[in-house]
N, C-alpha and C positions, 0 to 999 in steps of 0.2 A: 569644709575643712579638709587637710589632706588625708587621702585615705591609707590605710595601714590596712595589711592580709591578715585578721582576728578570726580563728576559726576554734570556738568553742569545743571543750575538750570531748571527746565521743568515745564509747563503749567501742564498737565496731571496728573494724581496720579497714581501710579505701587508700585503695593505690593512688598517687597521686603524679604531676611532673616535679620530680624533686627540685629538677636543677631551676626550673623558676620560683622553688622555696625558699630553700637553704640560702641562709645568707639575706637573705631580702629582709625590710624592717617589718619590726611591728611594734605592740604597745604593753608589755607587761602591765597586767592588772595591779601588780603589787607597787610599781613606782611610777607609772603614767608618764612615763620618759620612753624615749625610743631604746628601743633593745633589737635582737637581731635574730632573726628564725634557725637553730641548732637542731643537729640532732641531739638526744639526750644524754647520751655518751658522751656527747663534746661540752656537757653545759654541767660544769660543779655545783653552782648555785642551786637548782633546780633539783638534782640527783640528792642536794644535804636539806633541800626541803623535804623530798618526799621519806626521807629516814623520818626525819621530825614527826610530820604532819600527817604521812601517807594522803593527802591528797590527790586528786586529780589535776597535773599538770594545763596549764592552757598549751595549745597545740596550735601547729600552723599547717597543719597534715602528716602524712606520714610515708614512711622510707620501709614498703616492705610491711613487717611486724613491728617497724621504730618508727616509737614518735618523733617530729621534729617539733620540738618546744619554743615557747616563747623567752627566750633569755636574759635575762634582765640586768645582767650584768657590763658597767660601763665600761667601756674603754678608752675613756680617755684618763690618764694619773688624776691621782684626788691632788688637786689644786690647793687647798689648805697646808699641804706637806711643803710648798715652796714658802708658805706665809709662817709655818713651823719652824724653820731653820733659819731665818734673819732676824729673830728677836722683837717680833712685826710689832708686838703689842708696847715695847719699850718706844721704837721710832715709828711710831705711827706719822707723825709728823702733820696734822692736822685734826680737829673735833668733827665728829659725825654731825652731820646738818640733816634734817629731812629734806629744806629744798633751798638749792644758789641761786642767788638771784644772777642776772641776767650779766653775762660776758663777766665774770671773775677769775682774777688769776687763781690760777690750779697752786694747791701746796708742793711744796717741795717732791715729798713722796709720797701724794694721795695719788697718782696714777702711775705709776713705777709699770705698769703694763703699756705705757705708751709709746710708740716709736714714729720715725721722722723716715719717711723717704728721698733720697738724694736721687736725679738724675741728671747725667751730663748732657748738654745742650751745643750750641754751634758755637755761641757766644761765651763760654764759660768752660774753662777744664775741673773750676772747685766743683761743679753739681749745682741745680737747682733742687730746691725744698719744694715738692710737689704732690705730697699722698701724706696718709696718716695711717699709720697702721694700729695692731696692738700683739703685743708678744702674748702668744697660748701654750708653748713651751718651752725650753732649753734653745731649740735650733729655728721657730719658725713663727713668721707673721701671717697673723689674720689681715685682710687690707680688702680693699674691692677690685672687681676685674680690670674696673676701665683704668685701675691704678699701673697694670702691667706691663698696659702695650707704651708704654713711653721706657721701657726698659728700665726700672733703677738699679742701680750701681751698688748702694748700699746702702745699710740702714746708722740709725740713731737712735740710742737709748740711754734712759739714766739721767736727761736732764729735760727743767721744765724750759730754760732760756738759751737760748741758740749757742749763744755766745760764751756759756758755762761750759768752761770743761774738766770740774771735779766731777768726780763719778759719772762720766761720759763713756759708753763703747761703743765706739764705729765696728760695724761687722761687714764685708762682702755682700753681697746676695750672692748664694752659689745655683739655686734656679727657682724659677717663677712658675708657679702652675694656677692657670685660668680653670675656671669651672668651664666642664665639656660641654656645656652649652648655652656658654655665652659668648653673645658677639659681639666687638668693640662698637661703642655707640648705641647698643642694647639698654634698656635697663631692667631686662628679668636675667637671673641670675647673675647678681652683676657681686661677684664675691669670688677671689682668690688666695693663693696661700705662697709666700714665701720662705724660702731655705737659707739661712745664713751658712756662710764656710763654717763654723766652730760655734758650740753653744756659748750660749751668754754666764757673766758669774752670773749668779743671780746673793742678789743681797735687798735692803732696803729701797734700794731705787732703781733696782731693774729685778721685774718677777711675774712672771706670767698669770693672768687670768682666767677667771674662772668661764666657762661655755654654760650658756643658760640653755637646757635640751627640754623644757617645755612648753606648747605652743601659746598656753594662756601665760599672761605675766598679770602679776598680784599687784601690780603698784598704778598709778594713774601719767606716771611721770617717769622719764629717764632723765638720765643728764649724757649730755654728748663733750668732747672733748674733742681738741682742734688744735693748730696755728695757722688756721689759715684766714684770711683776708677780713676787716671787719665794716670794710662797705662790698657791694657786689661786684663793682666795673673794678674791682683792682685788684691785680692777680698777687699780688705781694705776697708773704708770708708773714705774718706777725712773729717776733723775737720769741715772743712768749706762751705759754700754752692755758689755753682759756677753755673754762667750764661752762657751762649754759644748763640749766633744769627747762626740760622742753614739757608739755601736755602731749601726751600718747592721743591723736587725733584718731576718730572713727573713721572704718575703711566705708563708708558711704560717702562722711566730706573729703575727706579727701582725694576720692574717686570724681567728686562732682568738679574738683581743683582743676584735676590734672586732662579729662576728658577730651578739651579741645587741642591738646599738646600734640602737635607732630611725632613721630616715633613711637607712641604707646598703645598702636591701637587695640592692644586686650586693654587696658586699663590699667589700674589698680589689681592686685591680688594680690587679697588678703594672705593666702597660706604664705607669699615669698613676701612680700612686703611689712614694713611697719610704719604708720605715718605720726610723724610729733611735730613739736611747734606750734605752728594755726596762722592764720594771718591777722596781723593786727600786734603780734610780740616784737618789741622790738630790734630784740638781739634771737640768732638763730645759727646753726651752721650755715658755713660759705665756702668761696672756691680756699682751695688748699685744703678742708676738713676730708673731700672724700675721703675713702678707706679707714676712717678713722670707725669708733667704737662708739653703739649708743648704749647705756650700761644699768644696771640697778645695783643698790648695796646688797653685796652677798648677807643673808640674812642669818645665816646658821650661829653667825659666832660676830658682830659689827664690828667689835672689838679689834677684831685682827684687820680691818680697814681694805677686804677683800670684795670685787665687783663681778658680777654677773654679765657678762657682755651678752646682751639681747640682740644685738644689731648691727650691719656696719652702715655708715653714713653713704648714699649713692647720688639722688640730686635733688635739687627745686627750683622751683620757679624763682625763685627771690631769697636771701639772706634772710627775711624774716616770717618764712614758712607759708603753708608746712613743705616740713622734707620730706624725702621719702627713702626708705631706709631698708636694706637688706634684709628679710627675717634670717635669726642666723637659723632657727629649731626646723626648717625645713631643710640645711642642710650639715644635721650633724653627721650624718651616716658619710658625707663623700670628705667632713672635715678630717673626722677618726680615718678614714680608710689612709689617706694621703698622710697625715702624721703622725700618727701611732697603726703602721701596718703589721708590725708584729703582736699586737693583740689581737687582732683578727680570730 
């Protein structure tokens, strides 16, 4: 698994190299999500624990006489506060299901986090539909890397069917940032981040999603979300936007899938990867889904009809699996950094 700098709290004081500490991730005992190595000055959380508790802080070394603590405080906005202020629970707009069967149209505003990438081609001034993204806050999309380099133009939000344009907002992209290291045609780290000119309203049918920041996930099953193509040879985009409930595939079979595949030769890996699907199902993502979202029901409150985005969609052998899919919890630290840097 990926490894995090855990260094058990110690009586003694040892100098350390700060500046390979500070700031680097690690694992707060208390919420098993990724948090971020502070000095203790700079970490509130930690300093109103130790009035409380007077405990021993967990520690990632130390600065001098200061400890540099494990901080466990997130920085990405509590996502529930966007689901708080549209009356989510009045328009939900569809009944919680444990599992969709296979290629079903999406409800109106069960995925209000989903967005359409346009990009202009040689043949066309309107834009092709070519990526899928999912809005994570006010100004910016989650998508995959290899969604970038075909440059899109702008985005779409707020409907399930192409051709709807109540509660539609076209935004710009004002810039595209690729993970530093990935490279077109890659498929490890194959996840990027988009900047719209001006944030979204956000209402019932456009609202950003939740980030899932821990490595195990509780459930057997996601559901992926798409308009793209519903055989494999045809690059179309479907009008409509279709759900699928996949099987979270083990990284052994699916390591044993992908094995003989050109371009992969580490394989599988587990810590950046997630694989769903299987072979043998017969509906699965396809072309047009990259950069799209694979998701679980945010569990805290179901009610407010809020998703977990675990994953983004990257590629497969076939339409009907398995896929292989971006883990997103290997890169919460470089998500936060790029769209909420002033929490830092």
């Amino acid at each position: 698994m990926f490894k995090f700098l855990i260094v058990v709290a110690v009586v003694s004081v040892k100098d350390v190299h700060t500046l390979d500490i500070i700031g680097s991730v690690c694992i707060p005992e208390s919420t098993n999500s990724p948090g971020l190595c502070k000095l203790l000055t700079q970490c509130k959380e930690i300093r109103d624990e130790l009035v409380l508790t007077h405990k021993l802080p967990q520690t990632c070394g130390f600065e001098g006489t200061q400890p540099i603590v494990c901080c466990p405080k997130p920085r990405q906005p509590e996502c529930r506060e966007y689901a708080s202020n549209t009356r989510q629970k009045q328009e939900c707009g569809h009944k919680i299901v444990k599992r969709i069967a296979d290629g079903k149209l999406a409800g109106r505003t069960e995925f209000p986090h989903m967005a359409l990438l346009a990009y202009h081609t040689q043949d066309s001034k309107q834009g092709k539909w070519l990526c899928g993204g999912s809005l994570i806050s006010e100004q910016y999309i989650l998508t995959g890397g290899n969604c970038l380099f075909g440059e899109p133009k702008f985005v779409m939000l707020g409907v399930t069917n192409l051709n709807d344009t109540s509660h539609r907002q076209e935004i710009k992209v004002a810039n595209r940032v690729a993970h530093p290291e990935y490279n077109k045609g890659n498929p490890y780290n194959d996840i990027g981040l988009l900047k719209h000119e001006k944030p979204v309203e956000i209402n019932s049918f456009v609202r950003p999603a939740c980030l899932y920041t821990n490595f195990d996930i509780p459930v057997t099953e996601t559901i992926a979300t798409g308009w793209g193509s519903t055989v494999y040879f045809r690059d179309n985009t479907n009008e409509d936007l279709l759900k699928v409930t996949e099987d979270i595939v083990d990284y052994q079979s699916c390591n044993d899938s992908y094995k003989t595949l050109r371009g992969i030769g580490k394989g599988i890996i587990n810590d950046m990867h997630i694989c769903t699907g299987g072979a043998g199902r017969e509906k699965g993502t396809c072309r047009g889904d990259a950069g799209g979202p694979i998701q679980i029901y945010h569990n805290n409150d179901p009610t407010l009809c809020m998703y977990d985005i675990v994953g983004v969609i990257s590629f497969g052998i076939r339409c009907d699996g398995p896929s292989v899919n971006t883990r997103l919890f290997y890169y919460i630290k470089w998500i936060e950094d790029v769209v909420w840097p002033e929490n830092i």
